[in-house]
N, C-alpha and C positions, 0 to 999 in steps of 0.2 A: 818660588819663595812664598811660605806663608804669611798672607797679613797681618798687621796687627790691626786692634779695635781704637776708636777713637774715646774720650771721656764723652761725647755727645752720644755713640752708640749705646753704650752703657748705660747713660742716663734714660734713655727712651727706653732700654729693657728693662730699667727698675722701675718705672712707672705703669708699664704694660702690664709687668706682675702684679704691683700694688691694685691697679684695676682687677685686675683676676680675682686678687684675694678677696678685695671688699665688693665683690660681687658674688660672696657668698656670704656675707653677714646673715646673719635671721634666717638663713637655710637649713637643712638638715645637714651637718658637718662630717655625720660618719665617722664620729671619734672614735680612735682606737689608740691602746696603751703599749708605748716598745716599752713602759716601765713604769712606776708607778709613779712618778710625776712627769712623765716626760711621755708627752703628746704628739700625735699626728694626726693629721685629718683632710677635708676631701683638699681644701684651701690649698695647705702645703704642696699634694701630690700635682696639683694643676697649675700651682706657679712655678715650681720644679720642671714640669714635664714641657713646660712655655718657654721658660729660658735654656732648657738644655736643646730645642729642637731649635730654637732661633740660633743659639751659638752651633751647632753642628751643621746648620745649613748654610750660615756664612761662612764661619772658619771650619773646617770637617777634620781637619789635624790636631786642633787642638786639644789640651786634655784637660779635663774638671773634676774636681773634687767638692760633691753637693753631697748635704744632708743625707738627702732620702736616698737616692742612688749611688753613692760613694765613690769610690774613684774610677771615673770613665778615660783609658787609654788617649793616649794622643803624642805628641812631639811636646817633648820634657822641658823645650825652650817657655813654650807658653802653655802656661796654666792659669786657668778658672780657678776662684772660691765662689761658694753659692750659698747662700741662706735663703732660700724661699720664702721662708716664712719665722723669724728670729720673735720667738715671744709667744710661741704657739701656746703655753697657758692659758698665757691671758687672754688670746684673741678666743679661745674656746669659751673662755667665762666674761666676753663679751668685754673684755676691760683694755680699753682703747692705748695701750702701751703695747708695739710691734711694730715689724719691720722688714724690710726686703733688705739684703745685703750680697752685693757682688763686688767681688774683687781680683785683679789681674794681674799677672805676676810674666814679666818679662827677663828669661837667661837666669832665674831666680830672685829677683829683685820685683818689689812691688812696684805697678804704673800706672794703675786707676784703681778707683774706687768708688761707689756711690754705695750710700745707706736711704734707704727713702722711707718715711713716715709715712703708710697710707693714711692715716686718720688727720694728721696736719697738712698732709701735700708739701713735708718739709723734703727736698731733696738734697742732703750733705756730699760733695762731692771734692773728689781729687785727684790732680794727674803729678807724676814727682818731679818735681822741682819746678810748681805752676802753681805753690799755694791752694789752700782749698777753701772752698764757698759753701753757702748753702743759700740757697735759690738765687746764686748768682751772684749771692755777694760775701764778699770777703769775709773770713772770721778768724779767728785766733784764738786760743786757748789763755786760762785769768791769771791774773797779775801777782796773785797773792802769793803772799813770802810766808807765812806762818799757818800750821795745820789747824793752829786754833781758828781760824778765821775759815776756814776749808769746808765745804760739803762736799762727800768722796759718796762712788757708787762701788758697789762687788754684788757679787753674785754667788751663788752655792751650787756644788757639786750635785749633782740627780742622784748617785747610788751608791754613796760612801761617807755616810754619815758615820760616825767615828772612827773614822781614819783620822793620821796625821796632817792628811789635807782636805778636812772639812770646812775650812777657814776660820770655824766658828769664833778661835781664841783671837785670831784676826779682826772680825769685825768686833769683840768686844774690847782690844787697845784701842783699835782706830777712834769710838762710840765714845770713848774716855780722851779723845786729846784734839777731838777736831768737834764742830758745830754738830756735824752728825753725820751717821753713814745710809744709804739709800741703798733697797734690794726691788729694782724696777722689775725686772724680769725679762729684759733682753739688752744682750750685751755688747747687739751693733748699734744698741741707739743711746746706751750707755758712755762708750767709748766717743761715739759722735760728739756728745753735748760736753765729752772734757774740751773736745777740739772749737766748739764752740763758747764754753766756756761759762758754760751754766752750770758743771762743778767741777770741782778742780781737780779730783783726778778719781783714778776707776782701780780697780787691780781685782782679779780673779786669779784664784790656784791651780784651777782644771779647770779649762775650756776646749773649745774646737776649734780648728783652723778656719771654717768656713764665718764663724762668728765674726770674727774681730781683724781678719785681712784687708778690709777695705776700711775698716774704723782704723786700723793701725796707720795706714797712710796718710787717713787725714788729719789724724791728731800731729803726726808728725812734720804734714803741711803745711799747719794751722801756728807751726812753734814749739810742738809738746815734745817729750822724749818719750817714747813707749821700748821696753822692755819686756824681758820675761822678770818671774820675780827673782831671780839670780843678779838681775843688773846684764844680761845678754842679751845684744841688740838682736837676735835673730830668736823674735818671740814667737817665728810659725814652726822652728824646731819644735819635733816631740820630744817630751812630754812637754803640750802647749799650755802655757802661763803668761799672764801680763800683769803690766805696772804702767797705765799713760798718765801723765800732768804735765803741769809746767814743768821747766829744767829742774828751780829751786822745791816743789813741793816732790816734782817724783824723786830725789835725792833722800829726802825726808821720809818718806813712804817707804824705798826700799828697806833705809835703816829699821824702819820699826817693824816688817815682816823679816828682818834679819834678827832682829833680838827676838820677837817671838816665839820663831825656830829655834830659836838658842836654847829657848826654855822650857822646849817640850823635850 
């Protein structure tokens, strides 16, 4: 029978990466473009190629779904998400917002998760139905009941600028009815700090599975409801979408990417 991983295992390969990565700061990165905003470099390829030979040498059945090498075979019970490297932007223009993101999916259902900050040594983590922490200690997603009072984060699509799901009309209602909306540039640390609770909620149009699989659990650990933006609990369905906050603001949230839809 094959094993499962523990959320301690987890945590020590988001950390391992996290060193990988910032152990290429100020080096020659070897940037190169799969698109015109959307970056890889040497960073990514060696925290990728770190945690998929430490997960294949322990569990060798299992199968993962990472970034840069996309879906590697394995027994369909357990599945890997992997971000390497979530924020690659910015880590190329040296702007200290990024992140390692692994998450693990057991019989189809999410059972851990860790997002880890190299640059803070924040490690946000979660196993389901064990609450989630970040560096050990409890957190929870915020209290607030009205969007007015809300600072919400999203994110934009890499190569579909005037599409119907560019978001743009999105973030300009949200900008009009909440404090403000925030474009960090990665979306596992994003998602993290709803479940923490440094803003109240996140939503993205077009994202990736490997983004937001381990942010999604622990928002949901944390207290939050994360969604696609249809209001379907099964956000790592494609075509992948989310919605995390609290109960009362993600209710709120959805109504108002439901009436904007309305109006395109």
């Amino acid at each position: 029978m094959v094993e499962k991983p523990t959320l301690e295992y987890v945590n020590e390969l988001a950390a391992e990466a996290a060193a990988i990565v910032q152990g290429f700061v100020g080096e020659d990165l070897n940037i190169q473009h799969k698109g015109r905003t959307d970056l890889v470099t040497r960073a990514d390829h060696a925290s990728e190629e770190y945690l998929i030979s430490r997960i294949r040498e322990d569990f060798p059945d299992h199968a993962i779904n990472a970034e840069e090498a996309g879906k590697l075979a394995g027994t369909p019970a357990h599945q890997w998400y992997i971000d390497p490297l979530d924020g690659t932007l910015n880590y190329a223009h040296g702007l200290p917002f990024y992140s390692i993101s692994i998450g693990y999916a057991y019989q189809g259902k999410m059972e851990l998760g860790v997002v880890y900050d190299p640059t803070r040594k924040e490690c946000f983590s979660a196993q389901n139905g064990k609450g989630a922490s970040l560096n050990g200690n409890p957190i929870h997603v915020s209290q607030n009941k009205d969007l007015i009072d809300c600072l919400l984060a999203t994110g934009f699509p890499k190569n579909i600028w005037g599409s119907p799901s560019d978001n743009t009309a999105n973030f300009v209602q949200f900008s009009k009815i909440t404090q403000s909306v925030r474009r960090l540039g990665s979306a596992a640390l994003d998602v993290v700090s709803v479940a923490a609770g440094r803003v109240d909620g996140f939503w993205e149009m077009t994202v990736n599975q490997w983004d937001i699989a381990a942010g999604g659990l622990i928002v949901r650990e944390a207290g939050g409801i994360v969604t696609n933006i249809f209001g379907e609990p099964g956000f790592l369905n494609e075509p992948v979408s989310i919605i995390a906050a609290n109960p009362v603001i993600h209710s709120k949230m959805l109504e108002v990417v439901k009436e904007v839809r309305g109006e395109k």
